[in-house]
C-alpha positions in Angstrom: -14.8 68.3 35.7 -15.3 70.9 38.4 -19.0 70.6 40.0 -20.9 73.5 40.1 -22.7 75.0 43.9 -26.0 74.1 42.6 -24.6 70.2 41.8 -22.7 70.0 44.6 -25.8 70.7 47.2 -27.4 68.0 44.7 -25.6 65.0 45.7 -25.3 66.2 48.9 -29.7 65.9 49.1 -29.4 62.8 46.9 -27.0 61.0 49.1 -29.0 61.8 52.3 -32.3 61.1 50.7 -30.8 58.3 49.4 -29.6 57.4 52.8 -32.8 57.7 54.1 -34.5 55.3 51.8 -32.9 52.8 52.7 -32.7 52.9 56.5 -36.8 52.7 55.5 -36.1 49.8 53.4 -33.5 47.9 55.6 -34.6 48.8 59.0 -37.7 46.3 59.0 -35.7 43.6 58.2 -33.2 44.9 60.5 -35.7 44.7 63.5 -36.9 40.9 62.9 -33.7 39.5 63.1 -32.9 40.9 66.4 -36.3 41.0 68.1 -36.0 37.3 67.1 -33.0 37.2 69.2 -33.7 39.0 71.7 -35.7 38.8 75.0 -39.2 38.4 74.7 -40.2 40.8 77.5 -37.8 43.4 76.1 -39.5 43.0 72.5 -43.1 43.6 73.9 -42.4 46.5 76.0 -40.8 48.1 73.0 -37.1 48.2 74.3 -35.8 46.5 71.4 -35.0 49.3 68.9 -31.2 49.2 67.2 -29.4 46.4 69.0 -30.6 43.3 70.5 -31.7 43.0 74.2 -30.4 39.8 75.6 -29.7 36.9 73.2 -32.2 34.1 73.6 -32.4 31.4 70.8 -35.7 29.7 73.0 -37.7 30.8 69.9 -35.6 29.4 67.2 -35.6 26.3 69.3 -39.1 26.3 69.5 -40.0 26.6 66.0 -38.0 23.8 65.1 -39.7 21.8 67.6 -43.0 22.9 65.5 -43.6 19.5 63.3 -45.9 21.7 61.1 -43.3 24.0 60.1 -41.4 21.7 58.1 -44.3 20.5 56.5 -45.2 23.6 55.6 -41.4 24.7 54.3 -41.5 21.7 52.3 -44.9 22.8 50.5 -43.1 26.1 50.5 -40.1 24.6 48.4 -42.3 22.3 46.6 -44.5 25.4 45.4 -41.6 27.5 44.2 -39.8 25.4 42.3 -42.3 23.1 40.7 -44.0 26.0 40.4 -41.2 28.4 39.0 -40.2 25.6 36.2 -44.2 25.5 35.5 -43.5 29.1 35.2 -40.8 29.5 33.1 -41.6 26.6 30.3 -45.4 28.6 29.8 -43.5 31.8 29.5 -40.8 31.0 27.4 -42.9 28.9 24.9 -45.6 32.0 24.4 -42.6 34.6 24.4 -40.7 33.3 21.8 -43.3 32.7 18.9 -44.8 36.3 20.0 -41.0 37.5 19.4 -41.5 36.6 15.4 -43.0 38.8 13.1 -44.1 36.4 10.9 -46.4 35.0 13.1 -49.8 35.4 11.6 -52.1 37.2 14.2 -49.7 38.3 16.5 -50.8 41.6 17.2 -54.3 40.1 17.9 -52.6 37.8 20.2 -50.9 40.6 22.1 -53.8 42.8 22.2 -55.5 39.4 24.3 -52.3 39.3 26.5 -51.8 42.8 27.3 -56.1 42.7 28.3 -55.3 40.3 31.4 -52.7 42.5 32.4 -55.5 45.3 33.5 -58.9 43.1 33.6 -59.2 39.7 35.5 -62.3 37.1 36.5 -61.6 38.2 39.9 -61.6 36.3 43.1 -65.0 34.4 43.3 -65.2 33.1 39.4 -61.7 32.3 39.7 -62.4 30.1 42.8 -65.6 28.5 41.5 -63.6 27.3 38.3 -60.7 25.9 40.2 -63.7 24.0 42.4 -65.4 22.9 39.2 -62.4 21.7 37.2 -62.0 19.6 40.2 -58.6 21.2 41.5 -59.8 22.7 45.6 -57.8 21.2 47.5 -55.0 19.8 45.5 -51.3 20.5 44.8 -52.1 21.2 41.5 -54.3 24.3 41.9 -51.1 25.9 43.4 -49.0 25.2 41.1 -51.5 26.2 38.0 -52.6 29.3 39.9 -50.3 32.1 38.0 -48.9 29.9 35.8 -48.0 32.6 33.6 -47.3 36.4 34.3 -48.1 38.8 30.7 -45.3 41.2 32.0 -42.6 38.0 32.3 -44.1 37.3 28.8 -43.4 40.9 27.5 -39.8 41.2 28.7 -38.9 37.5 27.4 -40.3 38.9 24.3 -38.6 41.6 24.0 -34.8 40.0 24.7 -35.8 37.3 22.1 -36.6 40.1 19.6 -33.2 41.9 20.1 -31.9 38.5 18.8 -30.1 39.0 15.6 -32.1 37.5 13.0 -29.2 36.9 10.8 -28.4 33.7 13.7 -31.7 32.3 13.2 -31.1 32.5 9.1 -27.9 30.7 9.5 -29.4 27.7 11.8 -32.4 27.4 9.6 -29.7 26.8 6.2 -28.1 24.3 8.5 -31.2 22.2 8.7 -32.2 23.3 12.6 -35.9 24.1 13.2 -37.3 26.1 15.3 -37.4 24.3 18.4 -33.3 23.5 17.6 -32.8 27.5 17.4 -35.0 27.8 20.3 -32.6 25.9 22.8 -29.3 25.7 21.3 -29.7 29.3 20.4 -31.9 31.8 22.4 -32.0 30.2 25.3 -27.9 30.4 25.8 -27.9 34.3 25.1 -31.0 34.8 27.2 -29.3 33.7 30.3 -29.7 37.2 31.9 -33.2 37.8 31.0 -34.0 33.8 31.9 -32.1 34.5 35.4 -34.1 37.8 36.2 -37.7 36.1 35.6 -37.2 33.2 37.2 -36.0 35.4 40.0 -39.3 37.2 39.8 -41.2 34.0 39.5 -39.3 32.5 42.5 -40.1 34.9 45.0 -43.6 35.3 43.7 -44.0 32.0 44.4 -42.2 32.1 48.0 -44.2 34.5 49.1 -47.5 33.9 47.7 -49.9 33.3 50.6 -53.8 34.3 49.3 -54.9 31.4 46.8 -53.2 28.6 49.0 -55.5 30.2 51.9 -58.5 29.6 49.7 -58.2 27.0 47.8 -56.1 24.4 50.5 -58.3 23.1 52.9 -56.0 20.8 54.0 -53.1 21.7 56.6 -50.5 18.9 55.6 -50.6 21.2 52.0 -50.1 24.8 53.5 -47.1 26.4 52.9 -45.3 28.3 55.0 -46.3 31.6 54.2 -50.0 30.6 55.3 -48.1 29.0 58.5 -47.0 32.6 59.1 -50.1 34.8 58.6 -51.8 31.9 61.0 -49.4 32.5 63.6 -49.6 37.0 63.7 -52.9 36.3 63.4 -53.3 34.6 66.8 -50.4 36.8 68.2 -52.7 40.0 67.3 -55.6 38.4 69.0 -53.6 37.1 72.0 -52.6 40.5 72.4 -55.5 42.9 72.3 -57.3 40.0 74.0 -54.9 39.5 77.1 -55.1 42.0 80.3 -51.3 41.3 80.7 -48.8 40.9 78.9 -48.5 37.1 79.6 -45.1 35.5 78.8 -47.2 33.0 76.2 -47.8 36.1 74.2 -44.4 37.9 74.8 -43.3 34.3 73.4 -45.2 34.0 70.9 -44.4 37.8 69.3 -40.5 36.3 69.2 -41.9 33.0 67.8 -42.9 35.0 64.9 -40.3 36.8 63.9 -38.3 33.7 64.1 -40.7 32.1 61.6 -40.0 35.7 59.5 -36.2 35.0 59.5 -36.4 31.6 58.4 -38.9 32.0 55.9 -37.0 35.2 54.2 -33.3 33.2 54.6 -33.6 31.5 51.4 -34.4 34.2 49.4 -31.4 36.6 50.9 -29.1 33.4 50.3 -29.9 33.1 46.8 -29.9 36.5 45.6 -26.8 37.1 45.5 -25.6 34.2 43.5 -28.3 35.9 41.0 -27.4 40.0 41.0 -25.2 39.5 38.3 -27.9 38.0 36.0 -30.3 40.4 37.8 -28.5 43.7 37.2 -28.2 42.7 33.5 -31.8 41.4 32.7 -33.4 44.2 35.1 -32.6 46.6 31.5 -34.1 43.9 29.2 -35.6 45.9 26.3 -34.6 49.3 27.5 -32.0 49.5 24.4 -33.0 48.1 21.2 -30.0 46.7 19.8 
């Protein structure tokens, strides 16, 4: 089909604003990975732009020399898959019974869940009843803190509900009860909408920094994401403190963004291995079938 002038300067303005985006979207990224590699003197006097100036791998070496760093990745890794299974068995067990309509109450029981989703305790009764109950300063506190997410709950819902019922009629006059249909049959055609929240979950969990700052006390618990805010925290202050740029601080910049590209390495490893699941669970609910 012929494109009309009006379509054609259309995907022209699309593809350049499209273009745009993500240079904005890449080029942060894009700019850790070689300021990490590159010299430090040449990243704090701003040289460092497209390509990298110099190779250096003195910070990489020097992180791994950092004894706290695999403490802290191993919290990191402990956190977000612990955590993520947490996540998933909590979400999975309150999405499918909310998938059946003859569940007495369950519009009173979504009304509840969609509440949290706009109103919370906030920050300072949230704290004081994770102190109370015992849990500041524990493992456990991280892994109970977001245990559940009501959107992840909505869009397992949702995928359960496009579930033909006529499967579930056929199980039940073969004897299986509702946990039976829940594993041998949901969970099998879920796989895409299972794959796309644990994804979620995952890298919620990866990159979750603000209640392990509060509620862990101890440094041997940290993960690494509090590691990291630690360390550009006492690079900013090095820096606006300092009358020169002294090489401890030019070191310390690359130090960073070292920490950045191990920290995000996982996560751009395992995506992939997941886009397929992703791309197909992203649309979960959008067509009721």
């Amino acid at each position: 089909m012929k494109l009309t002038k009006g379509q054609k300067v259309f995907n022209v303005v699309n593809f350049f604003l499209m273009l745009a985006v993500c240079l904005i979207t890449v080029y942060p990224l894009w700019y850790t990975v070689i300021a990490s590699f590159s010299d430090p003197l040449a990243v704090s006097t701003g040289s460092v732009t497209i390509l990298p100036v110099g190779f250096e791998l003195a910070s990489f070496k020097k992180v791994f020399e950092m004894d706290n760093i695999w403490t802290a990745y191993g919290n990191t890794i402990f956190y977000s898959v612990f955590g993520t299974l947490l996540n998933m068995v909590l979400t999975i067990l309150g999405a499918y019974p909310l998938s059946k309509r003859r569940l007495k109450g369950r519009r009173v029981f979504m009304l509840f869940i969609l509440i949290t989703m706009w109103f919370n305790a906030g920050m300072m009764p949230s704290f004081l009843n994770y102190r109370d109950l015992g849990l500041y300063d524990t493992r456990a506190a991280i892994l109970l803190c977001g245990a559940i997410d009501t959107f992840n709950v909505i869009l397992m819902r949702t995928f359960f509900e496009n579930v033909p019922d006529s499967m579930e009629e056929s199980a039940k006059l073969d004897g299986a009860n509702d946990w039976r249909i829940l594993l041998n049959i949901y969970l099998p055609l879920s796989v895409p909408a299972i794959a796309t929240v644990t994804m979620y979950y995952f890298v919620g969990r990866w990159n979750s920094y603000f209640w392990s700052m509060l509620l862990l006390k101890d440094q041997s618990k940290v993960p690494l994401q509090v590691l990291l805010k630690k360390l550009i925290v006492e690079v900013s202050y090095s820096v606006n403190e300092a009358v020169d740029m002294s090489a401890t601080v030019m070191t310390e910049q690359t130090i960073v963004y070292a920490t950045i590209v191990i920290a995000v390495l996982p996560m751009l490893i395992l995506y992939p291995f997941l886009q397929k699941f992703f791309v197909k669970g992203i649309m979960v609910g959008a067509i009721k079938g």
